[in-house]
N, C-alpha and C positions, 0 to 999 in steps of 0.2 A: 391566195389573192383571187377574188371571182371574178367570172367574165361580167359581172353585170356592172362595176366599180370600172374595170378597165377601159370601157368604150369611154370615159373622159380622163384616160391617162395617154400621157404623152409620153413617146419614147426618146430615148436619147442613147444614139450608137456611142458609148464613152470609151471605146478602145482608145484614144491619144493618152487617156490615163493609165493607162498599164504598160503602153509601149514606147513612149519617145518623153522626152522633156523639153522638148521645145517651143514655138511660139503657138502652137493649134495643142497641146497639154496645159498650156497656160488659159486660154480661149476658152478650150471644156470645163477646165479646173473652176476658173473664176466665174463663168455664165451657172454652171450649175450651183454653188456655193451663193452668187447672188441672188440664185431663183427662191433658192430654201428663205433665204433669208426674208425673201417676200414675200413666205408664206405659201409657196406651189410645191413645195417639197412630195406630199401625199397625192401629188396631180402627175409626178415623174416616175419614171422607171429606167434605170439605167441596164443596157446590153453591153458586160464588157468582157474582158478578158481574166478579171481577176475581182475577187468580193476584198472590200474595204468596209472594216468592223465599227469604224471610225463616221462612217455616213449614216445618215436615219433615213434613209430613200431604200424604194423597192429595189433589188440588184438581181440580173440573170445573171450569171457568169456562163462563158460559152469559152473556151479556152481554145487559146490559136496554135492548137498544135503545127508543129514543122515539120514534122514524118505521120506521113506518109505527104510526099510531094503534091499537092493539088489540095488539100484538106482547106488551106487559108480561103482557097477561091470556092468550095463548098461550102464552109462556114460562109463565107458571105454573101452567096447569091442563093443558098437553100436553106442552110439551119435555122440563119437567123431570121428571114421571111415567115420561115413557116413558127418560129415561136411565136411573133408578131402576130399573124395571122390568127394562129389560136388562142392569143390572149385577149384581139379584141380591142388593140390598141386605138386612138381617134388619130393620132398623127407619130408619127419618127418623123425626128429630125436628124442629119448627120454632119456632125461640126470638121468631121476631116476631109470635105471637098468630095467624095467618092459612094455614091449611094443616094437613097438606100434603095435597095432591088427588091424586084419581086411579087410587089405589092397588090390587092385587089384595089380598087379607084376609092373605097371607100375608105380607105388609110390613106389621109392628106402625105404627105411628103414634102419636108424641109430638107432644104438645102445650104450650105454653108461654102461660100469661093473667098479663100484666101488672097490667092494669087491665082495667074493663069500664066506662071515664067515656065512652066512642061514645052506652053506652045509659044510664047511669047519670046524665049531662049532655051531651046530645047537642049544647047550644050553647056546646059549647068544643070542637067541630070541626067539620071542613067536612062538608059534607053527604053528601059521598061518600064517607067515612069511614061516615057515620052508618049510610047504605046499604048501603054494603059488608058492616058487623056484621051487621044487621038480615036480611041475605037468607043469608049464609052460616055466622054463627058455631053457630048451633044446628044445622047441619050437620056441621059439620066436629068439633062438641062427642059428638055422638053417634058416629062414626067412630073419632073417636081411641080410642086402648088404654087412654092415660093422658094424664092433665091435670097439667102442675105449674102451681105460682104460686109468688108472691115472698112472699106472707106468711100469716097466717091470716086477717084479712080480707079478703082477695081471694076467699082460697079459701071461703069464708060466702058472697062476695057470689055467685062462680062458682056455688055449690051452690042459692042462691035464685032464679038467673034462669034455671038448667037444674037440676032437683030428680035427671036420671036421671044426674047426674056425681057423685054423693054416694059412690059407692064405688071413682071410678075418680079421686081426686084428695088430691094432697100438694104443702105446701109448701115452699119452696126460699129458704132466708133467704140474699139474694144476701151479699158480702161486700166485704172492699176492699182496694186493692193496697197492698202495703208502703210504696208511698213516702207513705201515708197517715199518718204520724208527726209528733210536732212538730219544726218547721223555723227555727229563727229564721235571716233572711237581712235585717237591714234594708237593706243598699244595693239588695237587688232590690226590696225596697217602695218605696223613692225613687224607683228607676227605673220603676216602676209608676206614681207622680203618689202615693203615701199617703203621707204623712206625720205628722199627727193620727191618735187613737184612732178607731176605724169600727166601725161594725157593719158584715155582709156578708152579700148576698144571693148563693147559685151557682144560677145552671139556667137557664133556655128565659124569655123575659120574655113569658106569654101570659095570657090571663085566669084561666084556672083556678087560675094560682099566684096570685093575691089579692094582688099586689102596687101596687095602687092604695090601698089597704088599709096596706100598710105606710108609702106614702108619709106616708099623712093620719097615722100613728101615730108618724113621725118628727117631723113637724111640730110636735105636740103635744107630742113630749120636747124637742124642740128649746128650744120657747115657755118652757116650765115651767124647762128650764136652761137657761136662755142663758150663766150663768156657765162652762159648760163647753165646750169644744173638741172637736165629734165628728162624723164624716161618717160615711155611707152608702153605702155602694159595692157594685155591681152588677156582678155577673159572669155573664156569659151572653149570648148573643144575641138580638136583637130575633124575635120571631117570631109564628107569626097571631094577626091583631088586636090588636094592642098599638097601636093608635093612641088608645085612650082611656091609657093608662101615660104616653105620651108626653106627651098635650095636660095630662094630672095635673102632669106632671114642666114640664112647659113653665111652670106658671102657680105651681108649688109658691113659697110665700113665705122656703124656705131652698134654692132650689136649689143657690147655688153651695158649700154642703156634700153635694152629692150629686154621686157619680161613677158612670160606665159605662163600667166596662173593656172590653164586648164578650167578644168569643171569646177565654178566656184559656189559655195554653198549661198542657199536662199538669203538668208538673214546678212551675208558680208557684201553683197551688190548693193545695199543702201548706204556702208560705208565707205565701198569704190565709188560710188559717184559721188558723192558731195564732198570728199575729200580732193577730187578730181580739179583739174585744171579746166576739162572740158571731155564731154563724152563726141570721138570722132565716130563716125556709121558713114562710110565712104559707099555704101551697097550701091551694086546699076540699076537694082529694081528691088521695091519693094511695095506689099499690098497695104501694109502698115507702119510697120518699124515702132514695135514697142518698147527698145530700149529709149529712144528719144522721149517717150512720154513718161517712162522711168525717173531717166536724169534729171529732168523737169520737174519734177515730183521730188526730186533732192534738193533741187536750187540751180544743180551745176547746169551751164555752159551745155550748147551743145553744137556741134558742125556738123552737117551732113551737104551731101549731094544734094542738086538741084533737080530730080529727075522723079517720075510716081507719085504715087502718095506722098515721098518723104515731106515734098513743096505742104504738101495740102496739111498733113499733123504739123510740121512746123513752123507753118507761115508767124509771121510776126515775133518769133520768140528765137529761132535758130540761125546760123551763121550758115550760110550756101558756098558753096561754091561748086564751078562746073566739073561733070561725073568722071569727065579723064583727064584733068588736068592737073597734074603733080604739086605745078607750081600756085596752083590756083588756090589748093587744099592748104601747102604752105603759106601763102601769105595771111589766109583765115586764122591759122594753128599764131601765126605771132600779134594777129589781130586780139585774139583772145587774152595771148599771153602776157602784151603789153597794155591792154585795155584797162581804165579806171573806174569805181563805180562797182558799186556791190546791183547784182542783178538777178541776186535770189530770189526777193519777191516776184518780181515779175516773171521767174518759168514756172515757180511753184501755179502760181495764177492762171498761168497759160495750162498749166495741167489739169487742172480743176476743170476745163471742158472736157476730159474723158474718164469717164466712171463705169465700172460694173454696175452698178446699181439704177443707171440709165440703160445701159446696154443687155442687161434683163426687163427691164420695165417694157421699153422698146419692142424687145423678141414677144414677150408673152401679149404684148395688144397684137400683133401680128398673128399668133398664135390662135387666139382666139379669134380673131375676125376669118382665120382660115376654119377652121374646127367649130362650126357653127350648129 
């Protein structure tokens, strides 16, 4: 690849693809798959951790080793700079919030803010996290060219804790993949263990998502109907701190209507949620919340909190209620439940305002009006 090709290539730090699965591996996964699709694919080059045989894009691989202790924070504030640098790149961008360093002025610099819960709730993560924000984000905030986010409240809150990113930031309403559609499969929900009506929780089981919270709010629908047949079921994986979830779930007086699928595969989330009674997201904070645009994209039902973004993706289409109130949550859960009225069209519709294929379109005018 020559340096005379690269000064109109753009970089993309794609390490969330090699290392996590969650909502910023989905974010990378999808923006870059949308960009190919629009034709910028031979305009990219991805810096990751791992080559994938399977993409037609230029790939460094730079791998994150773990030994010797400090290597991660070398790869990222030296290796990968100076590959950048000798290739000549026009801009990197960095979809996981952190970066990119190093740069001469003449390599524009994108930036990507999920959320700002490090600073925002600093005890729904670890410490090093907390520090990590805290020493470099307003660094790195001033640096960059351009700021995106995932919604308008992010971009408020981004705007409030650095006042001098007011003119260098837009937001990016993520989107969701086609197989997000309604699915009916019941022999795969058998094979799954469902077979009663459920509500369904998808994501990370950690405190921030408030799901101690819905436990106590199942409980109470549960009490209130006992005449009814209806479980709870949990998709996602255990993750930090979730040992008070557990000892909640250990001691809950309906457990055995509560299930934990764990880690469930790509293709069975389109038939947990349209199967679904309604998708609950009880979270305190979130920058996006793209399971609600998920379930919407199925048909089902969705409840969340009234609190972040969750207000702003679900206005008009989702069921609210207030973020600590148990009983609040329960009265929503039997609003649904006893509710008449088929209401599929209308979240499918309401989903149809969030697309990848706006949310690349979107990034790459941005792109270019930076890399001019």
């Amino acid at each position: 690849m020559s340096h005379k090709n690269d000064n109109k290539v753009v970089a993309i730090i794609a390490d969330p693809l090699d290392n996590q699965r969650a909502g910023v591996h989905v974010f990378t996964r999808e923006l870059i798959q949308a960009l190919v699709d629009q034709g910028k694919g031979d305009q990219l080059l991805l810096v990751r951790e791992k080559h994938d045989p399977n993409l037609d894009i230029k790939q460094i691989v730079v791998p994150n080793i773990r030994i010797p202790i400090g290597f991660a924070s070398l790869r990222l504030f030296f290796i990968i700079p100076w590959i950048l640098r000798s290739r000549g790149v026009a801009a990197v961008f960095e979809p996981a919030h952190f970066g990119p360093f190093n740069l001469p002025r003449r390599i524009k610099r994108l930036t990507m803010i999920h959320d700002l819960t490090p600073l925002i709730f600093p005890e729904y993560h670890r410490w090093h996290s907390q520090l990590l924000q805290k020493l470099f984000l307003k660094g790195i905030l001033r640096k960059t060219d351009w700021v995106f986010t995932n919604s308008k409240h992010t971009s408020q809150d981004v705007a409030a804790f650095f006042p001098f990113t007011k003119n260098k930031i837009q937001h990016l309403y993520l989107g969701k993949h086609p197989a997000f559609r309604p699915t009916k499969n019941p022999a795969r929900l058998k094979e799954l263990g469902i077979t009663k009506p459920y509500f369904i929780y998808v994501g990370t089981i950690e405190p921030r998502k408030n799901l101690e919270l819905l436990l106590e709010a199942f409980a109470t629908f549960c009490l209130e109907n006992k005449e009814q047949e209806i479980e709870l079921v949990f998709a996602g994986q255990m993750g930090w701190k979730s040992a008070g979830f557990q000892e909640a779930l250990a001691e809950h007086p309906y457990r055995d209507k509560i299930k934990l699928l764990g880690f469930v595969a790509f293709l069975d989330l389109p038939i947990l949620y349209t199967h679904a009674m309604a998708l609950i997201y009880p979270s305190k904070y979130e920058g996006f919340g793209l399971p609600i645009v998920e379930a919407l994209a199925c048909g089902t039902d969705v409840i969340t909190a009234k609190n972040s973004s969750l207000k702003e993706i679900g206005e008009g289409a989702a069921f609210f209620f207030e973020t600590d109130d148990a009983a609040s949550l329960a009265a929503r859960m039997e609003e649904v439940f006893y509710s008449e009225g088929d209401r599929s069209l209308k979240n499918q519709q309401h989903s149809e305002k969030f697309s990848w294929e706006r949310c690349a379109r979107e990034f790459w005018q941005k792109v270019e009006g930076v890399v001019k």
